[in-house]
C-alpha positions in Angstrom: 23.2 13.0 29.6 21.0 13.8 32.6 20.1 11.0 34.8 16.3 11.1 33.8 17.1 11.4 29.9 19.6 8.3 30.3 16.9 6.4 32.5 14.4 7.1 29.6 16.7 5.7 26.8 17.6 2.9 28.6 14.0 1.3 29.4 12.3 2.7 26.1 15.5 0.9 24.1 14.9 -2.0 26.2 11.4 -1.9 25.2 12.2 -1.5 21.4 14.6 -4.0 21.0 12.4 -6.7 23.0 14.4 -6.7 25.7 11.0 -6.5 27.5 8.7 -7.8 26.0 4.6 -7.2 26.6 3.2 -8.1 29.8 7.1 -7.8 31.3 6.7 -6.4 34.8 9.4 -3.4 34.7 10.7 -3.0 38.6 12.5 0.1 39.5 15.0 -1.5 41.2 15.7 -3.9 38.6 15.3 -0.7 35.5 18.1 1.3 38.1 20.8 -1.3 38.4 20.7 -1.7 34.5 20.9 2.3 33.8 23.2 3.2 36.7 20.7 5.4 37.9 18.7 6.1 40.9 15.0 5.1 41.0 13.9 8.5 41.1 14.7 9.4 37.4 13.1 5.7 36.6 9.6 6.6 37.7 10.3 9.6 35.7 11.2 7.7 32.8 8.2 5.0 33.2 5.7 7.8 33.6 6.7 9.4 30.2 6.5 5.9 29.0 3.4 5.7 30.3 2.1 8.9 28.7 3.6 7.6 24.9 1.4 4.4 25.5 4.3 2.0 25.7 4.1 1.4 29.7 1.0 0.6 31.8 0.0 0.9 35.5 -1.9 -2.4 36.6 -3.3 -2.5 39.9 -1.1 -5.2 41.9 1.7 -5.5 39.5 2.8 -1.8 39.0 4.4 -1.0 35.7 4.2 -3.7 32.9 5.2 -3.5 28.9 1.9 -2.6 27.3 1.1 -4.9 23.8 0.9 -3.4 21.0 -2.3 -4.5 18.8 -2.5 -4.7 15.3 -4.8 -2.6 15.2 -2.3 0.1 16.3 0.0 -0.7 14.0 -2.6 -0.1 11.2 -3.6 3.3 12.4 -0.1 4.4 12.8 0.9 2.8 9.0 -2.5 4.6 7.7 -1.3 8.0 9.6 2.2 7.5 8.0 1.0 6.9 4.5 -1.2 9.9 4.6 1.3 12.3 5.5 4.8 11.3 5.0 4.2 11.4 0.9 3.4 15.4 1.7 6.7 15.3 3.7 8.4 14.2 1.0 6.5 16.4 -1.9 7.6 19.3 0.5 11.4 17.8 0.5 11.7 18.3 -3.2 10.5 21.6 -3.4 12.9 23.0 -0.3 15.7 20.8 0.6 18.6 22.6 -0.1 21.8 20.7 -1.0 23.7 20.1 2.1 20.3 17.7 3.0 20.4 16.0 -0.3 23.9 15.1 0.6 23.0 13.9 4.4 20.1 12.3 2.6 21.9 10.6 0.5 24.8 9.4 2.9 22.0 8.0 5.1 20.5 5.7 2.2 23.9 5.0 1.1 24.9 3.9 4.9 21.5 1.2 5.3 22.5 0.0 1.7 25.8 -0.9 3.3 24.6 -2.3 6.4 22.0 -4.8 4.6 24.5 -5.8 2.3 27.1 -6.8 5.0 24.3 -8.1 7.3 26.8 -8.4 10.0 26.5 -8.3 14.2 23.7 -5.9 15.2 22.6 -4.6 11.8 18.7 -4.4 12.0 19.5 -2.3 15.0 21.6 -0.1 13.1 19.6 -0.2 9.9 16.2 1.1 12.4 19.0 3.8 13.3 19.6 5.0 10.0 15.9 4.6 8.5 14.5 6.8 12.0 17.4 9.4 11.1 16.6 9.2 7.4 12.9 9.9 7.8 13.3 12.9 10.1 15.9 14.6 7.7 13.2 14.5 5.2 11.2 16.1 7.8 13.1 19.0 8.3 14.1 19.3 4.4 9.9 19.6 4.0 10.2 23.0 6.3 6.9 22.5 7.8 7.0 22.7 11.5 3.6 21.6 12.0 3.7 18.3 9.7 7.0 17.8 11.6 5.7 17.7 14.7 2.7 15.8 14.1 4.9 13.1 12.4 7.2 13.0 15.7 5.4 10.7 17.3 4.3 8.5 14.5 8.3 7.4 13.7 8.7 7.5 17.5 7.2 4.1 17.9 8.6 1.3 18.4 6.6 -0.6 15.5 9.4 0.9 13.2 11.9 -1.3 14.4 9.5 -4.1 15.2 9.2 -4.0 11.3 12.5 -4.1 10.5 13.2 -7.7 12.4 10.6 -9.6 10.4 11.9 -8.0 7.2 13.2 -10.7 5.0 16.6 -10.0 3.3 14.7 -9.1 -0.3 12.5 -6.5 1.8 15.5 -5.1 3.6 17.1 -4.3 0.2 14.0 -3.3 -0.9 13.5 -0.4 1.5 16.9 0.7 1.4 16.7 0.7 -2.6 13.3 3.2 -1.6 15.5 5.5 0.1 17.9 5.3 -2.6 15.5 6.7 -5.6 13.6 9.3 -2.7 16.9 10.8 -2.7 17.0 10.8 -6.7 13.4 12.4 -6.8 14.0 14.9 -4.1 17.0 16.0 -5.5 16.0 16.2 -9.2 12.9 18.6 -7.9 10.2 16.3 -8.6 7.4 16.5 -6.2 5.2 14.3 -7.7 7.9 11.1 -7.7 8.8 12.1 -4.3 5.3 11.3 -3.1 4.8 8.1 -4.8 7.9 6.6 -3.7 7.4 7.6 0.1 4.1 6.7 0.3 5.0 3.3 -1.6 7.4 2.7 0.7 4.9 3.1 3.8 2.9 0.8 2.2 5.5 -1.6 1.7 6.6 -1.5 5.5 2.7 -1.9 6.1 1.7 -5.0 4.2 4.9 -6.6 5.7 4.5 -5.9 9.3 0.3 -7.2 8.8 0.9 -10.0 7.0 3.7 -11.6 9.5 1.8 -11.0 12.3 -1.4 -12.3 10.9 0.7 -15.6 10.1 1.9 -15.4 13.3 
């Protein structure tokens, strides 16, 4: 991996996983030593940050974790409900069946992983579920709702959502993936699109309704 692709990884994981949280002042020295890179591909790295709305530049501090507002999370969960049912609708009418297999193994693996619930399992789980979604993606074969997708799933709210999941809600979602694999498979477009856009709304009134307790 080139030195400004593993710099990248390394502060947006850091990022994700709350590692550095909002308001964290992010030092190039300190963002080098922990990717074993130079602090040339790091400015790289926080610019492209910068640019996906996760870093900001404030005068006298430099770069700094920007929040994330609730009301970013709502317009990216509205986005997602909107489109990722047609995703799905799309899946059913052209995955072929090497997809429904990978599908499948996917929502087979997160079943797993919330049933053992062991060591570092939400992070693996927002593995799976980021890998899961963008296979139905590519089963839809529309480059265009791919792409505008893309960034949507990029964020780190996914996995944000995942950690104040309850055990019920983890099952839940996994069980979601399950039966999108059932309707996608058996051709129906119509059961594809309720069960993904279900499931976005599921994710949604979690994430809202923690946070506004919190």
């Amino acid at each position: 991996m080139r030195a400004a692709e593993r710099a990248y990884a390394s502060v947006r994981d850091g990022i994700v996983r709350g590692k550095y949280r909002a308001g964290t002042r992010l030092t190039e020295q300190e963002l080098a030593r922990s990717a074993g890179v130079s602090r040339t591909p790091i400015r790289e790295a926080l610019r492209r940050l910068q640019a996906e709305g996760l870093v900001r530049f404030e005068p006298n501090h430099g770069a700094v974790v920007a929040p994330f507002e609730i009301e970013d999370a709502e317009e990216i969960f509205e986005l997602r409900a909107a489109l990722e049912p047609l995703s799905a609708r799309r899946a059913a009418e052209n995955a072929t069946a090497e997809q429904i297999e990978e599908l499948r193994e996917l929502a087979n693996r997160q079943k797993a992983e919330v049933e053992r619930a062991s060591g570092e399992y939400i992070t693996r789980i927002g593995e799976l579920n980021d890998r899961f979604h963008r296979r139905v993606q590519a089963a839809a074969r529309s480059g265009r709702l791919e792409k505008t997708l893309a960034g949507l799933i990029e964020a780190p709210l996914i996995l944000r959502t995942f950690r104040q999941y309850s055990p019920e809600e983890l099952r839940r979602s996994a069980d979601q993936h399950l039966e999108l694999v059932q309707a996608i498979e058996t051709r129906d477009t119509e059961w594809a699109y309720e069960v993904m856009r279900t499931h976005i709304l599921a994710g949604r009134a979690c994430f809202l309704r923690r946070r506004r307790v919190t």
